[in-house]
N, C-alpha and C positions, 0 to 999 in steps of 0.2 A: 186400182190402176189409174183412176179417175184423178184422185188427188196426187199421184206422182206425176201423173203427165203434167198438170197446171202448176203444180209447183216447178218443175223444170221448165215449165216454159214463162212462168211469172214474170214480169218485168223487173222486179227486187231482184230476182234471180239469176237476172242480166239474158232474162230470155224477150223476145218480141212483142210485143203489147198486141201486135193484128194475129199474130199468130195464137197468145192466150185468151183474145176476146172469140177466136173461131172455135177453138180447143171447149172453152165456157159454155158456147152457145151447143155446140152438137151434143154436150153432155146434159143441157140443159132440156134440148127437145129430145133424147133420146131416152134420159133415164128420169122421169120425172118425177118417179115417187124414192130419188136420193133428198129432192130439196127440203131442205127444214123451215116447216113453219109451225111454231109455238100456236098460234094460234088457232090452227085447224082445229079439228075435231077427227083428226085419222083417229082409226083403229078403239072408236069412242072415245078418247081420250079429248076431254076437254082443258083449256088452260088450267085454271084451278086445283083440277085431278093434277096436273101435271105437277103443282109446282107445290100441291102438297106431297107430292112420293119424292122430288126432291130434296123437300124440306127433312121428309122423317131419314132418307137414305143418308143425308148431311149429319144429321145430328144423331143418326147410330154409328158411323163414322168417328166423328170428333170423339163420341161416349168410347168407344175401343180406342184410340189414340191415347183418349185421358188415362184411360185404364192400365194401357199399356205403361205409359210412362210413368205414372205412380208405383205401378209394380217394377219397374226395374229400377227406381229409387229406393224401393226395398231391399230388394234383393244383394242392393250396392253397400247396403248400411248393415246387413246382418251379415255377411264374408267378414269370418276373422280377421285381424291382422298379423301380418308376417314380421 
């Protein structure tokens, strides 16, 4: 609910700029463990840790994409023709 209210109230939005920096700030002292910080250490999770589970998440991602699209180049070339 957080990021619909500041995006309808955003200035891009054509919403108020005093009204989004008020909206910003209550959300900010009230829910504090929304804000992302890369570099903490929540939840043990150090940077490092972090940006290697990124890493292996990205590139078993890309490896099923390749996979995917190789096989349905396959699949394209052995259908008979009509």
């Amino acid at each position: 609910m957080w990021r619909l209210l500041l995006a309808r109230l955003h200035p891009d939005a054509g919403g108020d700029q005093e009204s989004f920096l008020l909206a910003r700030a209550l959300r900010d002292g009230l829910c504090k463990e929304l804000r992302f910080d890369p570099v903490s250490t929540r939840d043990g999770m150090d940077s490092e840790h972090f940006l290697r589970t990124w890493r292996n998440t990205m590139n078993f991602w890309a490896t099923r994409n390749r996979d995917a699209l190789r096989g349905s180049r396959v699949h394209r070339c052995d259908k008979p023709e009509v």
